[in-house]
C-alpha positions as CSV (number, residue, x, y, z in Angstrom):
1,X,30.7,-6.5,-53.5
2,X,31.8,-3.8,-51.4
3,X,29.5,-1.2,-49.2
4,X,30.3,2.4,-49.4
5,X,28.5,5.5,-47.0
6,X,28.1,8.8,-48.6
7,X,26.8,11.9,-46.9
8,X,25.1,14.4,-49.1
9,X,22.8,16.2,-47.6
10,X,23.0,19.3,-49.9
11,X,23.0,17.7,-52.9
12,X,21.1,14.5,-52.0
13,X,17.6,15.7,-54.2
14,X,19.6,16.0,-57.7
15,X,22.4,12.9,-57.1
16,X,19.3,10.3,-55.7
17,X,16.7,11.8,-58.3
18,X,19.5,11.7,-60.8
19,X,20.9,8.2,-60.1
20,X,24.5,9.1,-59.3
21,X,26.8,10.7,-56.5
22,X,30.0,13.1,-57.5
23,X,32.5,14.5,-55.8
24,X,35.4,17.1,-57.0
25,X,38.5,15.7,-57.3
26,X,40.3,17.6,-54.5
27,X,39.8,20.0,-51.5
28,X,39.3,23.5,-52.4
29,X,43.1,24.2,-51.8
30,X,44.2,21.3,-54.3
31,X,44.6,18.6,-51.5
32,X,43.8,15.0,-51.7
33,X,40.3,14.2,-50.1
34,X,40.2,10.2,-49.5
35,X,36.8,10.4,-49.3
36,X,36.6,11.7,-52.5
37,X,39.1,9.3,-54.0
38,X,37.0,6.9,-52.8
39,X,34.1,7.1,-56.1
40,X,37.0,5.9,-58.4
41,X,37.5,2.6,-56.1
42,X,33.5,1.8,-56.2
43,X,32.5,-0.8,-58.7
44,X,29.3,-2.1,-60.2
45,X,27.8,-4.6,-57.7
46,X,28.5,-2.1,-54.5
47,X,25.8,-1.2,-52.4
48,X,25.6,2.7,-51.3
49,X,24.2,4.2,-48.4
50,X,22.6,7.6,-48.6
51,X,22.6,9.7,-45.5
52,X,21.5,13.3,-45.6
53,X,19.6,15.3,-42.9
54,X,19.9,12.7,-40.4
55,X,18.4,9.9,-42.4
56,X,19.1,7.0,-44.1
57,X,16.6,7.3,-47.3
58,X,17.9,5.4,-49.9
59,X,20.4,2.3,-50.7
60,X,21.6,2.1,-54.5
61,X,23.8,-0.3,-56.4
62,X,26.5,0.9,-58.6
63,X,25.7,0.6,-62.1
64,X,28.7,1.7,-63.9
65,X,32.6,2.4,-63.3
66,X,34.1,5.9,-62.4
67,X,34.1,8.2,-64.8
68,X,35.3,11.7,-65.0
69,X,32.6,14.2,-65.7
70,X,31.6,17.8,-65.3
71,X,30.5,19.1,-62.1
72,X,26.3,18.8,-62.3
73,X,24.3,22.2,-63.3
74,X,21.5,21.1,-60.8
75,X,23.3,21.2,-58.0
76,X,23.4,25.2,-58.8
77,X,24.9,27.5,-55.6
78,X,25.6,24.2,-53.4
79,X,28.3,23.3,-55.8
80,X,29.8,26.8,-56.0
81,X,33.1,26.2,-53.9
82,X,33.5,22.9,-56.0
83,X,35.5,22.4,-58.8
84,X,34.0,21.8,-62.6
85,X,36.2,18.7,-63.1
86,X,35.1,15.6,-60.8
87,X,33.9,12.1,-60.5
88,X,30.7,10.1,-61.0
89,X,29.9,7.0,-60.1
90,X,26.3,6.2,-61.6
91,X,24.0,4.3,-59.1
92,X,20.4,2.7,-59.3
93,X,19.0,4.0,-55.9
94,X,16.3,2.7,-54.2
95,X,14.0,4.7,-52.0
96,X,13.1,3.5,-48.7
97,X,9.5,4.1,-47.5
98,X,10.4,4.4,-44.4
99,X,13.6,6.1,-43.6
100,X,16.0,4.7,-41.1
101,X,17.6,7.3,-38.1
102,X,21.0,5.9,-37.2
103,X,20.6,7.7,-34.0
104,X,17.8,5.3,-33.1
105,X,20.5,2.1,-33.7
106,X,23.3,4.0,-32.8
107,X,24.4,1.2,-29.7
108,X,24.7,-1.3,-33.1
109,X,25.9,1.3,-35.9
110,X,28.4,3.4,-33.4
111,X,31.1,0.1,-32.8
112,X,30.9,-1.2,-36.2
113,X,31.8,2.3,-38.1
114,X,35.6,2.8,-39.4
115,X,38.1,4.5,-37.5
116,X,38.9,6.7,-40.1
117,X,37.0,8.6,-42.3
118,X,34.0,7.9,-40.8
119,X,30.9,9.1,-41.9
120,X,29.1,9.2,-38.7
121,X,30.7,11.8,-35.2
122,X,30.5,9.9,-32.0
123,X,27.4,11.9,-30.9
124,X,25.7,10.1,-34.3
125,X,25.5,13.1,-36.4
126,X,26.8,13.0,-39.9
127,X,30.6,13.6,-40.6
128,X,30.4,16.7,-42.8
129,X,33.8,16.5,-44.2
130,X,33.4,12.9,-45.1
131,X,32.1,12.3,-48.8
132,X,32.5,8.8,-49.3
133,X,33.2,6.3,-47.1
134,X,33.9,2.9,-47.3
135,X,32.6,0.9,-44.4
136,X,32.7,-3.3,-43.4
137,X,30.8,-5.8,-44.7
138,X,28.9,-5.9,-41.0
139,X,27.8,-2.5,-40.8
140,X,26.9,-2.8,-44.5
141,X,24.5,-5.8,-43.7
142,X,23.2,-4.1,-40.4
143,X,22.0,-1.4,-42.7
144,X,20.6,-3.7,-44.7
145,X,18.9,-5.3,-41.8
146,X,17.5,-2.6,-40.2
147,X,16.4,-1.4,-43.6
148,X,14.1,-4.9,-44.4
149,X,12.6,-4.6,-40.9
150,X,10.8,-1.5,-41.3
151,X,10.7,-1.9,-45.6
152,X,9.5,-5.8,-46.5
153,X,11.0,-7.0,-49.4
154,X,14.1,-4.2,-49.5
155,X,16.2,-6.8,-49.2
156,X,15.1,-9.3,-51.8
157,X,14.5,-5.8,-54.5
158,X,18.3,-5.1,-53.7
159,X,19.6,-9.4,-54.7
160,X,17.4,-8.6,-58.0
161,X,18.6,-5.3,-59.0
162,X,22.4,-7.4,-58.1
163,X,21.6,-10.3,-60.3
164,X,20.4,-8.4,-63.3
165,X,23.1,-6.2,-62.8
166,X,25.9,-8.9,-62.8
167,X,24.2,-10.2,-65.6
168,X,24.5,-7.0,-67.5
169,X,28.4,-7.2,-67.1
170,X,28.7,-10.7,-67.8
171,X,27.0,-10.3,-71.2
172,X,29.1,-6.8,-71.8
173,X,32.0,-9.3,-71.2
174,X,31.2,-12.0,-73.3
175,X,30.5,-9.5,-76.0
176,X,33.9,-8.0,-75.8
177,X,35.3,-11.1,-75.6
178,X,37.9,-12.9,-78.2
179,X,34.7,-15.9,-79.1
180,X,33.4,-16.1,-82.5
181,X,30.0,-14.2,-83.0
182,X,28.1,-17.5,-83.1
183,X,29.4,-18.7,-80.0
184,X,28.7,-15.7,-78.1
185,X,25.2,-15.5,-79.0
186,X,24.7,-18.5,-77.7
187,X,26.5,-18.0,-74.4
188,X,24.4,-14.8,-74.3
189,X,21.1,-16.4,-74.7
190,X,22.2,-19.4,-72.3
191,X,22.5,-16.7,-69.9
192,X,18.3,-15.6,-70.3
193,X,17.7,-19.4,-70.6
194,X,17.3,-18.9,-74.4
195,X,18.7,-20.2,-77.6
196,X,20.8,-23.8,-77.6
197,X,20.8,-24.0,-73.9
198,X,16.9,-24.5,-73.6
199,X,16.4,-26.1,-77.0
200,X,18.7,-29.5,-75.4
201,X,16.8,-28.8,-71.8
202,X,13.6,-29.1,-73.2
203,X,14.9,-32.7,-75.2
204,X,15.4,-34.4,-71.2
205,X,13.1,-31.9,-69.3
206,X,9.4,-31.9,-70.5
207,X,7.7,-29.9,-68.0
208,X,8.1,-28.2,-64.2
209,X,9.0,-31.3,-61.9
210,X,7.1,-29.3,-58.9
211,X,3.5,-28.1,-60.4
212,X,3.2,-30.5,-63.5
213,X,3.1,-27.4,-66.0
214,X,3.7,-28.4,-69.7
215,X,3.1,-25.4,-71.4
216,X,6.9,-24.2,-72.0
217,X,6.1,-20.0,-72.6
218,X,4.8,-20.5,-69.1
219,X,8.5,-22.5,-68.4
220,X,11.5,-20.8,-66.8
221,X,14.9,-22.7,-68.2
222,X,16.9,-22.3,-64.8
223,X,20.4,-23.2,-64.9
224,X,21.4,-25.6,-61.7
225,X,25.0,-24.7,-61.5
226,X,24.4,-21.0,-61.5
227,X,25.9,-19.4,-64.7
228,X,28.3,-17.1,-63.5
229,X,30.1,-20.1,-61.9
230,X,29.9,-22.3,-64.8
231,X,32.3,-22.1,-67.6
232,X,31.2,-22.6,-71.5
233,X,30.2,-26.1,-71.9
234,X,28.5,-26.3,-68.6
235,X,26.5,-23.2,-69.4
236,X,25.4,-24.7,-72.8
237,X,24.4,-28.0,-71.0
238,X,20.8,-28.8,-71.2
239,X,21.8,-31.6,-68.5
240,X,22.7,-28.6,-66.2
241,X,18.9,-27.6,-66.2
242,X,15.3,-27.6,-65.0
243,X,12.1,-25.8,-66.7
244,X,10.5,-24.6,-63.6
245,X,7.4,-22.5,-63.1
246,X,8.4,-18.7,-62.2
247,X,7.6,-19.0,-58.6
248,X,9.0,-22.1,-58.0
249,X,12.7,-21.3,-60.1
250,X,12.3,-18.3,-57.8
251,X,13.1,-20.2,-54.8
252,X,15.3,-22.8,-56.5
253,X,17.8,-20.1,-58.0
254,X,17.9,-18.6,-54.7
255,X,18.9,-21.7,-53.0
256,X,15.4,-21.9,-51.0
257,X,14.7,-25.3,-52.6
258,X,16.7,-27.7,-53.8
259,X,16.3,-31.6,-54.7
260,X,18.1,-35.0,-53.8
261,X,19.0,-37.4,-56.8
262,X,16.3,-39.8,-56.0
263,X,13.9,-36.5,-56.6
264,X,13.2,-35.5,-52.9
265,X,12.5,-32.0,-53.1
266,X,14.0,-30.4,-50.0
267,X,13.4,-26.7,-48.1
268,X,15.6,-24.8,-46.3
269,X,13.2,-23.4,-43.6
270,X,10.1,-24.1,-42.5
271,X,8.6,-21.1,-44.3
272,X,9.1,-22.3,-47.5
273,X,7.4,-25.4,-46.5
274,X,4.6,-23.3,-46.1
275,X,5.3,-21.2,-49.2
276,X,4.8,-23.6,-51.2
277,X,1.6,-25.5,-49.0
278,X,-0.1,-22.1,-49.9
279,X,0.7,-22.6,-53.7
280,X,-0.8,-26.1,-53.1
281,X,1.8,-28.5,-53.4
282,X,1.7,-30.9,-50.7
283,X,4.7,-32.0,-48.7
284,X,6.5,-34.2,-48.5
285,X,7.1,-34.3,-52.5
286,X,9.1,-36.3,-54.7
287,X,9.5,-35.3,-58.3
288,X,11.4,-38.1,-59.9
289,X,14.5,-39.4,-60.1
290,X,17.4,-37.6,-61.7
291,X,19.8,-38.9,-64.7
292,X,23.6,-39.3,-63.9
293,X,24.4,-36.4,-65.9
294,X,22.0,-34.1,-63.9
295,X,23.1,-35.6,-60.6
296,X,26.3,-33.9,-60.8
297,X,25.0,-30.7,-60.8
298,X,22.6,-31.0,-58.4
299,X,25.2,-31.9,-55.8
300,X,26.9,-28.7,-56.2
301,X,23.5,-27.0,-56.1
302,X,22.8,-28.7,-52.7
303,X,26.4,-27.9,-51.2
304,X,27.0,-24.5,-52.9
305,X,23.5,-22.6,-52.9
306,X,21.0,-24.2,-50.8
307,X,20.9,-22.1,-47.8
308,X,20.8,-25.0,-45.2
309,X,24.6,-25.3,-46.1
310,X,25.6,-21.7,-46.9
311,X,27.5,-21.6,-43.3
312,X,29.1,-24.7,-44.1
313,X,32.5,-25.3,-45.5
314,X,32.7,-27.8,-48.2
């Protein structure tokens, strides 16, 4: 994932109402524009900044590769020195209810913005002649930052509009993949926690370890190993699986929760502790021992997404 910056104040109404950002291909005089360039280099996953009249009021996620396309009838006499033939880059923008100013954070923003093509001036106005630019990882999550502290829950929209996104391409791959029909089905519903994949869960799991629900239609099959980082066989492996209530697969996909073999179920702050005190479970909380089989999967879970041990190198 990569975090890109564009400035479009002119034509920020019909690319955010829209859901996309385009640029012409050159400079009026037929020269190469970097910061135009830049759209064909974006890929689906990458998080966009949009800037225009001095505000940050909306972040997006590109949904689709660059593509070549007509320049846009709405943007009508702002487009006029443009070019017909350009990129787009299609995005999924959300809108922040409270804008961010980078003026007010410019001490933070101002040391972490690139050297080159940047899309802020010194003084912290925008850069007009920069398009899009592509900025670090650490101004990208200080954006994001600043962004959740004024808009609750930003943050946590944006990871789910990412995962269901990745899992978009990963089905689009499997599709187009050389696997026989049958075999992609499969892989495709393991995916949504569907077909063959939840048929063998349900034969070792019979209910949420956590709340004691039974009724599988209120059962989420949640893979442990996460199932872009499995390959075939693991992701068909009802061993590599829990049927958890909603809430509760909600932290454990996220690597909030996670349990030891013995069935010692295990939080990565003390908010989730009381998370899940106000959903009354009581802590501490066992929830049975694990088979052989599933132990192996937990210990990646624990080392790999629990957040205790996301710093750590293992």
């Amino acid at each position: 994932m990569a975090f890109w910056w564009v400035n479009h104040k002119q034509t920020y109404s019909a690319e955010v109402g829209g859901g996309y950002i385009w640029s012409p291909m050159t400079n009026r005089n037929g020269s190469k524009n970097q910061t135009y360039i830049n759209l064909t280099l974006t890929r689906p996953g990458d998080v966009v900044i949009s800037y225009a009249g001095g505000l940050i009021k909306a972040i997006g996620l590109v949904s689709a590769p660059c593509s070549e396309k007509s320049k846009p009838s709405e943007f009508g006499s702002a487009g006029d020195s443009w070019s017909d033939t350009g990129w787009e880059v299609r995005i999924e923008w959300d809108l922040l209810e409270k804008p961010i100013r980078p003026k007010d954070h410019l001490e933070l923003i101002a040391p972490l913005l690139p050297s080159k093509n940047s899309p802020l001036q010194t003084n912290g106005n925008g850069n007009q002649s920069c398009y899009l630019a592509s900025i670090s990882d650490e101004l990208g999550n200080l954006l994001l930052s600043l962004a959740n502290r004024v808009n609750p829950d930003f943050v946590d929209d944006i990871e789910q509009h990412q995962t269901e996104l990745e899992g978009d391409v990963i089905e689009a791959a499997i599709k187009a993949s050389a696997l026989e029909n049958t075999e992609k089905l499969q892989l495709v519903k393991s995916r949504r926690g569907q077909g063959l994949f939840r048929s063998r869960l349900e034969q070792i799991e019979p209910a949420c370890r956590v709340t004691g629900v039974t009724n599988k239609a209120l059962l989420i099959a949640s893979h442990i190993k996460p199932w872009s980082e499995c390959d075939n066989a693991e992701r068909l492996d009802g061993n590599n699986g829990l049927l958890l209530s909603p809430h509760i697969d909600k932290l454990f996909d996220r690597g909030w929760i996670t349990f030891t073999d013995a069935g010692d179920l295990l939080c990565a702050e003390p908010s989730i502790e009381k998370a899940l005190q106000q959903w009354g479970i009581l802590l501490p909380k066992n929830v049975g021992p694990f088979d052989h089989k599933q132990t192996e999967f937990l210990a990646y879970h624990r080392y790999r997404v629990f957040k205790v041990n996301s710093n750590k190198s293992v």
